[in-house]
N, C-alpha and C positions, 0 to 999 in steps of 0.2 A: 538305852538298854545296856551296854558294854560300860559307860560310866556308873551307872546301877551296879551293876556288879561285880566291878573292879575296886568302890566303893566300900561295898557292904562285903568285901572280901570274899565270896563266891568262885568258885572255878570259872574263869570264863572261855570261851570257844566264841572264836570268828574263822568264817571261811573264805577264801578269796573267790572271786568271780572276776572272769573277766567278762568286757563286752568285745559285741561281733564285729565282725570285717566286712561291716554292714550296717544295715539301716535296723532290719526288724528284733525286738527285743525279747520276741513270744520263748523264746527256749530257755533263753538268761531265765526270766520272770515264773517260766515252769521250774526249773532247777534250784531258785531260791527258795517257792512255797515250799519246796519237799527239806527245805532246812533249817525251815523258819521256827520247829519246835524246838529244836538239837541247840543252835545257837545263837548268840547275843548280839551280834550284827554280818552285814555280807559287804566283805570288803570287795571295793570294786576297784579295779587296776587302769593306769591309766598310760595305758600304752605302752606295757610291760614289752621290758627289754628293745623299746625304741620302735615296735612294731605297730604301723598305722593300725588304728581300728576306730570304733566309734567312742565319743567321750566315754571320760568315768562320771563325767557329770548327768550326762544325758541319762545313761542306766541309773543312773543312783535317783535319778527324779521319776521317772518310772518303777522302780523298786518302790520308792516310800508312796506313790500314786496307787500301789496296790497293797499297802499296808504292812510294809516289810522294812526291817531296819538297814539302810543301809551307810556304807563310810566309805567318804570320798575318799581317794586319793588326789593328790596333787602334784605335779612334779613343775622343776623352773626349767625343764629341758625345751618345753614348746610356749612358753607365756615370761611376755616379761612383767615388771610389779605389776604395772596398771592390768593386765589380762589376768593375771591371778587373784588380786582384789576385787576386780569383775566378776569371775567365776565363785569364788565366794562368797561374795553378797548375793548372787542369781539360787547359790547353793541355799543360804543363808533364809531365803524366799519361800523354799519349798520348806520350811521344817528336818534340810538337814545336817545336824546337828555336829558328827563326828568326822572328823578330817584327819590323815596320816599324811604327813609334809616329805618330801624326799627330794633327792636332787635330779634324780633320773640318768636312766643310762645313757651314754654319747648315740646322736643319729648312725654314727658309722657301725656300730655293733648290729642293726635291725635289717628292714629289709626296702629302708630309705635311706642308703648312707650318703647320698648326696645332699642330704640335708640340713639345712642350719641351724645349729644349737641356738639355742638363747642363752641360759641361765646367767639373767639377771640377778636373780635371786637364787640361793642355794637353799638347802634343806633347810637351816637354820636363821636365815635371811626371813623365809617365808613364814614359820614358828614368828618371827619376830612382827611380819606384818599383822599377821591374823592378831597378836595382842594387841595391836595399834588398834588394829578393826574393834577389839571387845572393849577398848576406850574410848571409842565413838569417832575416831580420827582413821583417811586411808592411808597411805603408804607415803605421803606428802608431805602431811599435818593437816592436810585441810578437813574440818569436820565433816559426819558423815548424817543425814537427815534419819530422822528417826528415833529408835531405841536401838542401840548398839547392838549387835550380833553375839551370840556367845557360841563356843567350838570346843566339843572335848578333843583334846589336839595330841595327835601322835607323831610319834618318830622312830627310825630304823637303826638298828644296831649289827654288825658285823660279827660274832663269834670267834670265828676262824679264822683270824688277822692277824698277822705278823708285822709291826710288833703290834700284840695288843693295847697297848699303851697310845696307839696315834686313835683309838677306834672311843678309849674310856676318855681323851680327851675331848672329839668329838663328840661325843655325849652328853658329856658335861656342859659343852656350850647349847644344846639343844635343850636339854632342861633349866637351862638359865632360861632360853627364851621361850620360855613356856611348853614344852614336852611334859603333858602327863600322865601319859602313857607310852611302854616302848614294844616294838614288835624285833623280833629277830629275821636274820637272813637264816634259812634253813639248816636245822639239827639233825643229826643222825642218831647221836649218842648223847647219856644224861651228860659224861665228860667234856664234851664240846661246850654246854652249856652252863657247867659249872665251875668250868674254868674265867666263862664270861662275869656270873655272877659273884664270884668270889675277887674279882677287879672293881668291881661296881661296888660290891662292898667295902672294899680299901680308899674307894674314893668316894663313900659316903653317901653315894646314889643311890637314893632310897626308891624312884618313881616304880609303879608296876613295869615287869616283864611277860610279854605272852612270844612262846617258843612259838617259832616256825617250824615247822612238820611237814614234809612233804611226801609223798606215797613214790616211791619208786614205781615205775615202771613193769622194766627189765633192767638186762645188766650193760644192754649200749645204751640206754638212758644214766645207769651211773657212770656209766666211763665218762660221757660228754661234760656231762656235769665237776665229772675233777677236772676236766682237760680244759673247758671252755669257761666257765662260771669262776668269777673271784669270788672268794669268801666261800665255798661249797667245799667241803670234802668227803666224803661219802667213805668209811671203814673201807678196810680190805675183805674181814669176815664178811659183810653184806652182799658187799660184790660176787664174793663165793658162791652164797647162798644163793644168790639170783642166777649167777650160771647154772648150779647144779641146781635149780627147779625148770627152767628151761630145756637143759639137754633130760630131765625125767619128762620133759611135757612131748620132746621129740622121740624119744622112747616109745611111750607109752599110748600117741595119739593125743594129748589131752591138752587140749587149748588153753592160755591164762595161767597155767601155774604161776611163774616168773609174778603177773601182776598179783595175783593174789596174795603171795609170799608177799609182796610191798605193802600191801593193802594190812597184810597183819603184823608187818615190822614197825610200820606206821604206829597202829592201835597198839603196839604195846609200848613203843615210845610215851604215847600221849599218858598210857595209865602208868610207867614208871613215872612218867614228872609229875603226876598229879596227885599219885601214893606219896612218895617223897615229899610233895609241900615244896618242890623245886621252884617254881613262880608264881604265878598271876594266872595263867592260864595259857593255852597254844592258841596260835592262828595254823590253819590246815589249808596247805596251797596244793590245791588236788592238779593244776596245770594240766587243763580241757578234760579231764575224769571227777568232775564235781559231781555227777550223779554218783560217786564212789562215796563221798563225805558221810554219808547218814552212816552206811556202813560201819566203816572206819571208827565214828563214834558209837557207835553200837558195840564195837567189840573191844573199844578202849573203855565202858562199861558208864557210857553218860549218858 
């Protein structure tokens, strides 16, 4: 569905989901049907920011068990080749189809730091296996029985990196190895982003872009995010704006302002990039306020 219409040139919208810190999947699988009109697949995380939880594999086989598109993530942070070529072919089984390759964040940043990285494989290491895989070979040479796998295969891009220059080189090696489509690390402003793509342009890199968008909170949600998060920089105007709906919400008695304000800084992010002709389309990382997403796109006018 998201190669459909990144394709056929279309706005696209994907939303992230994560899964639980847990076995049962009944709320992920409610949370998706109510998105399933709005957008083109439901990216599923796979143990964002180093934090145990239940695969992105297991949720994504469940999502497409109930009729709903969803896209694996992969990271080389917990799987060396052979566990990632595993997990891909198991993916590869169920009909699904779309996979975003990443390197993943260090065990010490989450809430297992005693834990031991892997990364065999890096972001673009993994991009390289999975071509192996759609040539009928696993990560060895040794052939694979069957009819080879096919993956419309994404990658992650940085914005807000200094120097930009190490982020467009990176890039560039992931669309060498097959990146054909790129998601971004979270935008605030069209400028963030158009400073990315006017690099990507310089260096010739044609693949789609779909902007990351994330809905603020409050305004200690944006501080953590400058202070903790690489790649994240959240305006100073936002910040503002998120205090001063907050101390009106303490005024006034009235609960959520602060989120609400996010929720519509969000939706109009997404409708300037999509008026503008800015990319490919956004991915909308609601991080645990996914029942907010329909929303959001509702007021971003999709």
């Amino acid at each position: 569905m998201l190669q459909n219409a990144l394709t056929h040139q279309q706005f696209a919208v994907t939303a992230e989901l994560a899964p639980p810190k847990g076995w049962d999947f009944s709320h992920q699988i409610q949370v998706a049907k109510t998105l399933q009109r709005q957008v083109h697949g439901i990216n599923v995380t796979d143990m964002q920011s180093a934090c145990l939880k239940a695969s992105s594999l297991g949720l994504c086989i469940a999502l497409k068990q109930a009729g709903l598109e969803p896209i694996l993530q992969i990271t080389g942070r917990d799987r060396n080749r052979m566990g990632i070529v595993s997990d891909l072919l198991s993916a590869a089984a169920f009909g699904i189809d779309t996979v975003l390759c990443l390197t993943g964040d260090h065990p010490k940043v989450g809430d297992h730091p005693g834990a031991k990285p892997v990364y065999d494989l890096d972001s673009v290491g993994i991009l390289q296996a999975v071509r192996q895989m759609e040539e009928g070979r696993d990560c060895g040479g040794s052939p694979l029985s069957g009819t080879p796998p096919t993956f419309f295969k994404g990658a992650v891009v940085t914005p807000v990196y200094e120097p930009l220059a190490l982020q467009i080189l990176k890039l560039r090696q992931k669309v060498d190895a097959g990146a054909q489509f790129i998601q971004t690390q979270c935008v605030f402003q069209t400028d963030q982003l158009t400073r990315l793509l006017d690099a990507m342009d310089k260096a010739r890199i044609t693949v789609p872009v779909m902007a990351g968008v994330l809905p603020l909170k409050s305004a200690g949600m944006a501080r953590y995010m400058n202070e903790k998060v690489p790649g994240v920089t959240v305006p100073a105007d936002q910040l503002q704006r998120l205090e001063e709906a907050a101390q009106e919400g303490r005024r006034t008695g009235v609960k959520g302002l602060a989120q609400r304000l996010g929720i519509q800084m969000a939706a109009e992010l997404i409708a300037q990039i999509r008026d503008a002709g800015l990319c490919a389309g956004v991915h909308v990382m609601a991080v645990g306020a996914e029942e907010q997403v329909p929303k959001i796109l509702a007021l971003a006018g999709l």
